[in-house]
N, CA, C and O atoms as a Tinker XYZ file with bonds, in Angstrom:
   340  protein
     1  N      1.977000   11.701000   43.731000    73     2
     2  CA     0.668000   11.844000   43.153000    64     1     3
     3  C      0.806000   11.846000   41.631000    63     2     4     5
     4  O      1.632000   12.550000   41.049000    81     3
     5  N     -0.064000   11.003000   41.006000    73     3     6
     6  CA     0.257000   11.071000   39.367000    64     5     7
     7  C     -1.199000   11.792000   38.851000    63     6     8     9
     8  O     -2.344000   11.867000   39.296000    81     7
     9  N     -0.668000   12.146000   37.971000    73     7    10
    10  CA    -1.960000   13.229000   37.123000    64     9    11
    11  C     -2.601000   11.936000   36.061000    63    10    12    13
    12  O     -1.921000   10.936000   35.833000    81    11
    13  N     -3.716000   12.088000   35.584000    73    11    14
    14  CA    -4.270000   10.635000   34.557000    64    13    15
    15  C     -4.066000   12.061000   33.380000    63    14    16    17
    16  O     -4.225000   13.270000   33.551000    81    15
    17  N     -3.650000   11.250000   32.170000    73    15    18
    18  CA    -4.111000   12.067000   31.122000    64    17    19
    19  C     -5.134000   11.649000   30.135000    63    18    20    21
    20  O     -4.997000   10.442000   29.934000    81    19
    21  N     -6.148000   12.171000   29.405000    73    19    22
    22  CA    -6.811000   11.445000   28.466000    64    21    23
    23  C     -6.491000   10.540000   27.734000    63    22    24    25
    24  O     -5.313000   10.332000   27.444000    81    23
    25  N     -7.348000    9.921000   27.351000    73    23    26
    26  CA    -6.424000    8.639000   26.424000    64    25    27
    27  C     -7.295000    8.658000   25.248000    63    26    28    29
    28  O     -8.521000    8.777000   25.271000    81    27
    29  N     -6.568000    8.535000   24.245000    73    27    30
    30  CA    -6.746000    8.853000   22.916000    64    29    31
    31  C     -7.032000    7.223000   22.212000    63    30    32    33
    32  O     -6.348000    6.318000   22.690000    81    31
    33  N     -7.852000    6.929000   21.294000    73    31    34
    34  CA    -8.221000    5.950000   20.870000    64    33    35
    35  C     -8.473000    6.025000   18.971000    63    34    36    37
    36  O     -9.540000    6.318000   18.431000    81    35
    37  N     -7.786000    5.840000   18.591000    73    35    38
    38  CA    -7.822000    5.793000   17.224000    64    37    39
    39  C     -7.893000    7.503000   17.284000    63    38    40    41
    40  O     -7.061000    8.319000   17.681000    81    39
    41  N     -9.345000    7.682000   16.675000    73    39    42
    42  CA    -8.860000    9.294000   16.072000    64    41    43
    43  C     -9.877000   10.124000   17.425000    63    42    44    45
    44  O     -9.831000   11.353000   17.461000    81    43
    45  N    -10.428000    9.649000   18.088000    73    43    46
    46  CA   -11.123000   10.184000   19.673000    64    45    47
    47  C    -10.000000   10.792000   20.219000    63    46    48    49
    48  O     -8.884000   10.323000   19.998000    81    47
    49  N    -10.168000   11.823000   20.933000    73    47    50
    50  CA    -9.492000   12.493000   21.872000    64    49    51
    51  C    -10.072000   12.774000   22.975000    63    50    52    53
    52  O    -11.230000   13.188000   23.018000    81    51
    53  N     -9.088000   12.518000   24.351000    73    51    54
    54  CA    -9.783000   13.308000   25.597000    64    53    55
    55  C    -11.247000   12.785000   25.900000    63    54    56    57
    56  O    -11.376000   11.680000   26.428000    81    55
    57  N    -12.493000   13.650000   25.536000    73    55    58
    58  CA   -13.935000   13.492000   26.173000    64    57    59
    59  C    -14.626000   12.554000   25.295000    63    58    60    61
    60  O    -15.700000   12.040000   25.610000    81    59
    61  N    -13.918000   12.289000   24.013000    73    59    62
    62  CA   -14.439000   11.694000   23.148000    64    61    63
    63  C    -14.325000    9.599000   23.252000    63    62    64    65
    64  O    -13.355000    9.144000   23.858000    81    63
    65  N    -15.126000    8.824000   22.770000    73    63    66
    66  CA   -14.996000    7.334000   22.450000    64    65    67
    67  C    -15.243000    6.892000   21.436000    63    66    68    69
    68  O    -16.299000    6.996000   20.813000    81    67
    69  N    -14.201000    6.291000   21.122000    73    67    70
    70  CA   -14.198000    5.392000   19.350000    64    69    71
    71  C    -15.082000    4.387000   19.851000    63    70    72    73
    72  O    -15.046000    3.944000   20.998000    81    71
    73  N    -15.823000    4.067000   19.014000    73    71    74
    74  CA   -17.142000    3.440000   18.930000    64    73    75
    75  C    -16.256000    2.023000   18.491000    63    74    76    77
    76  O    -15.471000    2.190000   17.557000    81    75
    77  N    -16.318000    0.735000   19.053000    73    75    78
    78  CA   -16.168000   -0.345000   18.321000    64    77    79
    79  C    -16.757000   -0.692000   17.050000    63    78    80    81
    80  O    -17.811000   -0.137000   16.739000    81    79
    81  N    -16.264000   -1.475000   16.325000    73    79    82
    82  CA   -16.882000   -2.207000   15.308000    64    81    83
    83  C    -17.807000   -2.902000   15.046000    63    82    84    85
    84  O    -17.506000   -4.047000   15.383000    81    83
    85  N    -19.150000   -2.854000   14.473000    73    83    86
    86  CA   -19.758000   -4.109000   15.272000    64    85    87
    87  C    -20.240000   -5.290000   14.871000    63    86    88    89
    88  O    -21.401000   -5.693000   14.800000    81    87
    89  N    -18.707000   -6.058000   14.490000    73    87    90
    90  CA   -18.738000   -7.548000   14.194000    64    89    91
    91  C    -19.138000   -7.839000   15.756000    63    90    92    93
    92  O    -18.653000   -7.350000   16.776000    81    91
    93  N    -20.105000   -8.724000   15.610000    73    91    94
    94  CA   -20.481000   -9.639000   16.977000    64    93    95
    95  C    -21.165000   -9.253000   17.430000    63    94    96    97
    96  O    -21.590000   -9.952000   18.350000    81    95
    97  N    -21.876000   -7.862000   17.227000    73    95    98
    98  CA   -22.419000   -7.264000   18.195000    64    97    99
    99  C    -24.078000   -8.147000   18.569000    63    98   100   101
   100  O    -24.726000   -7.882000   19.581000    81    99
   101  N    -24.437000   -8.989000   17.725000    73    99   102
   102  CA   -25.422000  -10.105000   18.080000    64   101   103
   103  C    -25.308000  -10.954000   19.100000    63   102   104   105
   104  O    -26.286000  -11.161000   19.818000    81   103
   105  N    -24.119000  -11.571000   19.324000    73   103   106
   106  CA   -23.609000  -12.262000   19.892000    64   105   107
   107  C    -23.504000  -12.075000   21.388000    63   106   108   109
   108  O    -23.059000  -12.905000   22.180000    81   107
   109  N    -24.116000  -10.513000   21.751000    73   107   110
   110  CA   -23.019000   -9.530000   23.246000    64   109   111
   111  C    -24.508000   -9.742000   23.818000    63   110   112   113
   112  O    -25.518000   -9.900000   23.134000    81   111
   113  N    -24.426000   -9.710000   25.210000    73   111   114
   114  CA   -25.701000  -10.100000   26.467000    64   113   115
   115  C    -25.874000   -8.577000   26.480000    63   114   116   117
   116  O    -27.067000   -8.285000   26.394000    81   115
   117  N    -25.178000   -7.666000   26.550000    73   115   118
   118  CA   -25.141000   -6.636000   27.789000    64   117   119
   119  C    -24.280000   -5.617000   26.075000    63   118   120   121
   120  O    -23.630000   -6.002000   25.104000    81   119
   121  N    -24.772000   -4.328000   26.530000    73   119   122
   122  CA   -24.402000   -3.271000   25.546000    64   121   123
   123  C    -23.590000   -2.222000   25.975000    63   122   124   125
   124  O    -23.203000   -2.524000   27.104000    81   123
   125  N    -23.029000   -0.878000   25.559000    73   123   126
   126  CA   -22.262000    0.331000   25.991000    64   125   127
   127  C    -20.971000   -0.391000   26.473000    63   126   128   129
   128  O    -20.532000   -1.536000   26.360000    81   127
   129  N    -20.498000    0.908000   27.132000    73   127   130
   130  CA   -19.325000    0.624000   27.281000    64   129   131
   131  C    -19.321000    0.338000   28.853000    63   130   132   133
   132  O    -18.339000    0.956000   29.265000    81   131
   133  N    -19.707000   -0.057000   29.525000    73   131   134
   134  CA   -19.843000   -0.100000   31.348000    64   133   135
   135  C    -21.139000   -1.259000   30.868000    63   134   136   137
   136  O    -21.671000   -1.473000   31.958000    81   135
   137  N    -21.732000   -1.909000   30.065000    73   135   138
   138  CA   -22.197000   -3.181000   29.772000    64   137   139
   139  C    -23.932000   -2.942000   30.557000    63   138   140   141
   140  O    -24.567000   -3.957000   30.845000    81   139
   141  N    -24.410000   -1.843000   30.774000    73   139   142
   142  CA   -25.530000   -1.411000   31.673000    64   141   143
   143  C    -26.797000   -1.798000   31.139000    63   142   144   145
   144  O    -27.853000   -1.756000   31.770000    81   143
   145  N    -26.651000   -2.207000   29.860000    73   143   146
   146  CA   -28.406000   -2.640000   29.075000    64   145   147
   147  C    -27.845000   -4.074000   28.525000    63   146   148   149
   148  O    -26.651000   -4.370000   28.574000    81   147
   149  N    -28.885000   -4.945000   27.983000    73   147   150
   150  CA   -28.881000   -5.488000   27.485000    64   149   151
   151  C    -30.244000   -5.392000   26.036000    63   150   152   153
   152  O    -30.541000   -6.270000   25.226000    81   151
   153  N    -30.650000   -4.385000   26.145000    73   151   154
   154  CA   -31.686000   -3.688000   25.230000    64   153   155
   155  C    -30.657000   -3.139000   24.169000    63   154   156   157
   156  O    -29.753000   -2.388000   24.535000    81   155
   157  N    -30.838000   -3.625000   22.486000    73   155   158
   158  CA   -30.199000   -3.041000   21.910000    64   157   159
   159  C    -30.582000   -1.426000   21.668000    63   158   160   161
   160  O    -29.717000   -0.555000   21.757000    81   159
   161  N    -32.052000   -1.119000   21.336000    73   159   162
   162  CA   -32.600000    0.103000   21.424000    64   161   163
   163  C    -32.025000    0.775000   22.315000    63   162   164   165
   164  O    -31.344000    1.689000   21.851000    81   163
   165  N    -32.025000    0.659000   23.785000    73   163   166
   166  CA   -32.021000    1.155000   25.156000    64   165   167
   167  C    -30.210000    1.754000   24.506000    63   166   168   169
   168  O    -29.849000    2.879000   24.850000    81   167
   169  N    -29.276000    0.900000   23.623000    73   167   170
   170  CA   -27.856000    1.385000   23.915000    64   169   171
   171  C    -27.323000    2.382000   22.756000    63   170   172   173
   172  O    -26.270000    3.010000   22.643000    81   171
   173  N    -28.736000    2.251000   21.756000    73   171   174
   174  CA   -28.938000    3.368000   20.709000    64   173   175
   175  C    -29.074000    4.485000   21.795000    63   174   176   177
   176  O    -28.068000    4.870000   22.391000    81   175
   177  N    -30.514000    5.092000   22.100000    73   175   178
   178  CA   -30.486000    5.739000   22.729000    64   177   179
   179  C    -30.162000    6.561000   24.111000    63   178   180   181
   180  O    -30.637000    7.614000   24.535000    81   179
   181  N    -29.214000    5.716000   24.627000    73   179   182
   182  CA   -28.183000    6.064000   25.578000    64   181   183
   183  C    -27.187000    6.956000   24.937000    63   182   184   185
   184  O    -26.707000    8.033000   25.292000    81   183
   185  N    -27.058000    6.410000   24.172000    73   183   186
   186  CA   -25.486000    7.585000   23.487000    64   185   187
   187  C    -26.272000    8.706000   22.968000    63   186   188   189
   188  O    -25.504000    9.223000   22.156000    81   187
   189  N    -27.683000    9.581000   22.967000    73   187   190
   190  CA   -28.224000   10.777000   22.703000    64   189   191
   191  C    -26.805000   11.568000   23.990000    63   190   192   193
   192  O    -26.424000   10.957000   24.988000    81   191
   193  N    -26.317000   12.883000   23.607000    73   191   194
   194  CA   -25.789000   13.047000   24.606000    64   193   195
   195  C    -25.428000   14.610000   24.075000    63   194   196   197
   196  O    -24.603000   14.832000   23.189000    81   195
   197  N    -26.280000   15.758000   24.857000    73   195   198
   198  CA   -26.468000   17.386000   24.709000    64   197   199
   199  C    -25.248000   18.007000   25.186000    63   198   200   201
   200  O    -24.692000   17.657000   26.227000    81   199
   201  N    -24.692000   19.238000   24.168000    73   199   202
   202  CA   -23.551000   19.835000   24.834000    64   201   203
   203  C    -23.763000   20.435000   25.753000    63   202   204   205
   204  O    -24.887000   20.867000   26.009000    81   203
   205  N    -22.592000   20.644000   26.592000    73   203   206
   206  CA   -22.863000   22.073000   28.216000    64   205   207
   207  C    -21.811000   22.966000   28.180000    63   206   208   209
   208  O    -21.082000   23.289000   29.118000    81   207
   209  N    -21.780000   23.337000   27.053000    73   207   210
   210  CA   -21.041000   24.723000   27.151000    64   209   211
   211  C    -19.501000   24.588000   27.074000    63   210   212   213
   212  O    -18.720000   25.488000   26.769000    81   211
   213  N    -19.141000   23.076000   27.463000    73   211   214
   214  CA   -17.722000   22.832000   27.310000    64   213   215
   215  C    -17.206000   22.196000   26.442000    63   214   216   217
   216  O    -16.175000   22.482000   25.833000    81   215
   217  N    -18.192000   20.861000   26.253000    73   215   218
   218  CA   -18.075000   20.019000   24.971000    64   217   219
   219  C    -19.241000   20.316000   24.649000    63   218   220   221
   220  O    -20.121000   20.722000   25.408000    81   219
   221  N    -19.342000   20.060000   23.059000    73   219   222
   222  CA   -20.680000   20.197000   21.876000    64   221   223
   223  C    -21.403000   19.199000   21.947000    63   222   224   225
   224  O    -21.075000   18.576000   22.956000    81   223
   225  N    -22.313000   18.647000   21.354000    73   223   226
   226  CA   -23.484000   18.090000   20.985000    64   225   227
   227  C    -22.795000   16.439000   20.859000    63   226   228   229
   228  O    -21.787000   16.719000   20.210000    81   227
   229  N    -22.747000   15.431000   21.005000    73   227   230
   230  CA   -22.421000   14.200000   20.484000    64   229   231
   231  C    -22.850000   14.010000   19.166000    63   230   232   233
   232  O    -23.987000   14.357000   18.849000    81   231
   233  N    -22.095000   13.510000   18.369000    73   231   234
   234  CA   -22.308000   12.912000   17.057000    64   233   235
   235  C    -23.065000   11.934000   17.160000    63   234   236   237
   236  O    -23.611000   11.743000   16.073000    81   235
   237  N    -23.388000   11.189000   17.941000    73   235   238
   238  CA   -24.378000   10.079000   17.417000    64   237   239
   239  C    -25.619000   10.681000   17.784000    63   238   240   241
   240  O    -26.591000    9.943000   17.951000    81   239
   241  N    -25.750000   12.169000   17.965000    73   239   242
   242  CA   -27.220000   12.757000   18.194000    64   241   243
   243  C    -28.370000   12.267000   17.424000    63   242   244   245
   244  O    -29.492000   11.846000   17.707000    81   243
   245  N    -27.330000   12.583000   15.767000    73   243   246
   246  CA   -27.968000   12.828000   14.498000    64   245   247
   247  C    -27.986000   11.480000   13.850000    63   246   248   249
   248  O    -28.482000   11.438000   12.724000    81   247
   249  N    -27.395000   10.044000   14.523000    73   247   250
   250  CA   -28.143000    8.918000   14.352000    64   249   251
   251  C    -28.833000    8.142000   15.183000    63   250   252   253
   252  O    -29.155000    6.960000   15.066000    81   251
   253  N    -29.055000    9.006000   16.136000    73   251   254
   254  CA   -30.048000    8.559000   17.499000    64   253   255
   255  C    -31.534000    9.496000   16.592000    63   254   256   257
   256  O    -32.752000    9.342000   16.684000    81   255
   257  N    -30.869000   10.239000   15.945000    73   255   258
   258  CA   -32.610000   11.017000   15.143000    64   257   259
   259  C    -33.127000   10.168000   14.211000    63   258   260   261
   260  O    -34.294000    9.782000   14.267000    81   259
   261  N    -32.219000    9.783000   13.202000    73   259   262
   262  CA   -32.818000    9.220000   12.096000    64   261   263
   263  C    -32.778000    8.478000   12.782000    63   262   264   265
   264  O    -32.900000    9.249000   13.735000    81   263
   265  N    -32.656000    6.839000   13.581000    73   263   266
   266  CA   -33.113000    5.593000   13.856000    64   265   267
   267  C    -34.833000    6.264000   14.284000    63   266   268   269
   268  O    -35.753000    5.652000   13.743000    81   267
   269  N    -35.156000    7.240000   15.038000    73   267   270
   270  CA   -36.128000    7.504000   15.785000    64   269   271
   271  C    -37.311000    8.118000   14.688000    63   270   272   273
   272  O    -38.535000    8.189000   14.796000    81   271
   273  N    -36.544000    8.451000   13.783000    73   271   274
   274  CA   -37.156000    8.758000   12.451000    64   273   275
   275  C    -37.740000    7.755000   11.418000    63   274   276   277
   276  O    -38.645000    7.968000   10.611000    81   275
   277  N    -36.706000    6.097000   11.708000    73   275   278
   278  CA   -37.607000    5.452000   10.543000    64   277   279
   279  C    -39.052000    4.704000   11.566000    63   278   280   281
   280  O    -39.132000    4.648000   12.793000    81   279
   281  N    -39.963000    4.252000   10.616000    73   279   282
   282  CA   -40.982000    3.527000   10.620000    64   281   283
   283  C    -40.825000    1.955000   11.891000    63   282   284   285
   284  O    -39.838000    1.268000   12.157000    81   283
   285  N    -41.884000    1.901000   12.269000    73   283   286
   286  CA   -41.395000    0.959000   13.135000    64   285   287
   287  C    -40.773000   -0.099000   12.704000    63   286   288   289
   288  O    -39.667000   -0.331000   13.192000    81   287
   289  N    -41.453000   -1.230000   11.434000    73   287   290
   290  CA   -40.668000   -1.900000   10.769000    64   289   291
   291  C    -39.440000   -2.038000   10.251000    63   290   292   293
   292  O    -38.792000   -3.081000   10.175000    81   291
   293  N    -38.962000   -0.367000    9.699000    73   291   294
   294  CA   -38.044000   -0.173000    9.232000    64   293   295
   295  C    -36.790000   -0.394000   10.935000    63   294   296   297
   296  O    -35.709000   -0.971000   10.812000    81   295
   297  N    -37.118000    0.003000   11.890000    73   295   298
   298  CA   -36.313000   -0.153000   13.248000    64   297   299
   299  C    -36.377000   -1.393000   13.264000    63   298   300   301
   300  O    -35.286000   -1.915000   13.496000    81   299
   301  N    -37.677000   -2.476000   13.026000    73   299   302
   302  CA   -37.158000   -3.801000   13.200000    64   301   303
   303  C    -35.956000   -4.391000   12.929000    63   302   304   305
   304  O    -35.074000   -5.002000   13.532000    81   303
   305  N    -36.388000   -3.740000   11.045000    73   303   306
   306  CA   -35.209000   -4.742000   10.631000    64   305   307
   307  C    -34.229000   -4.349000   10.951000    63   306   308   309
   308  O    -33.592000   -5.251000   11.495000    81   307
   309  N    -33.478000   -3.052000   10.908000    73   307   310
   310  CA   -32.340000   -2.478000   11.551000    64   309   311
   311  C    -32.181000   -4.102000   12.874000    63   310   312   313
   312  O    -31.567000   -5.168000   12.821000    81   311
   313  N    -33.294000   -3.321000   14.108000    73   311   314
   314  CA   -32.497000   -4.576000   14.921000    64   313   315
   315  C    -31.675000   -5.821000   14.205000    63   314   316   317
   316  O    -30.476000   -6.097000   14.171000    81   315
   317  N    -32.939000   -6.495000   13.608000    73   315   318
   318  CA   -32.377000   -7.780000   13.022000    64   317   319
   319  C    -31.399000   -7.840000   12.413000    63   318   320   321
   320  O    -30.655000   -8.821000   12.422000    81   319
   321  N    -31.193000   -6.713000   11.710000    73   319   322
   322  CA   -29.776000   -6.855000   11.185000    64   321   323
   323  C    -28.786000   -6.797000   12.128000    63   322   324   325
   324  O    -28.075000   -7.784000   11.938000    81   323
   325  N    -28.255000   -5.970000   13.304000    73   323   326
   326  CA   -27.529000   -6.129000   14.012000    64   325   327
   327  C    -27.631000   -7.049000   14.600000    63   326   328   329
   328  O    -26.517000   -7.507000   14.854000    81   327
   329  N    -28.743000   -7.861000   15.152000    73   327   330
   330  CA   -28.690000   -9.527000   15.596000    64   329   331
   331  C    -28.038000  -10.646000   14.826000    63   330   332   333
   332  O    -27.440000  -11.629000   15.265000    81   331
   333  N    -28.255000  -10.324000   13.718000    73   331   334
   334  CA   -27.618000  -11.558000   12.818000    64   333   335
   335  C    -25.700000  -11.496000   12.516000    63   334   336   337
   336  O    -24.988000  -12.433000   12.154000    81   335
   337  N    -25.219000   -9.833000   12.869000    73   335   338
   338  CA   -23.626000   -9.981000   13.213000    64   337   339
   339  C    -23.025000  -10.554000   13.481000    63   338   340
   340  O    -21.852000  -10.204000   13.612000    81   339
């Protein structure tokens, strides 16, 4: 029987995921990491993600707020800019 151990990815540890880069990310059908949306919004707000007492709060909480914070236009262009990658 083998035990799995976490796997560490750049500076992520254990529960944590290094976020790719996102050259190309215009280019991709399907978003996240298991490829489940193809909504760029939908893969913003997928990564909202609340602590339970074991692990803390996710860091991309607090840019799942401000995207939800700017103006609708201002979210446009955001998209567009990541479309044109």
């Amino acid at each position: 029987m083998s035990v799995s151990k976490p796997t560490s990815q750049g500076s992520a540890q254990g529960d944590e995921f290094r976020t790719s880069p996102l050259w190309g990310v215009g280019q991709r059908i399907f978003f996240l990491h298991d490829g489940r949306t193809s909504d760029i919004v939908q893969a913003v707000e997928d990564h909202l993600c609340t602590g339970n007492g074991t692990y803390q709060d996710s860091e991309s909480n607090a840019v799942i707020n401000s995207f939800n914070a700017l103006s609708a236009t201002d979210q446009q262009d955001l998209i567009n800019f990541l479309r044109s990658l």
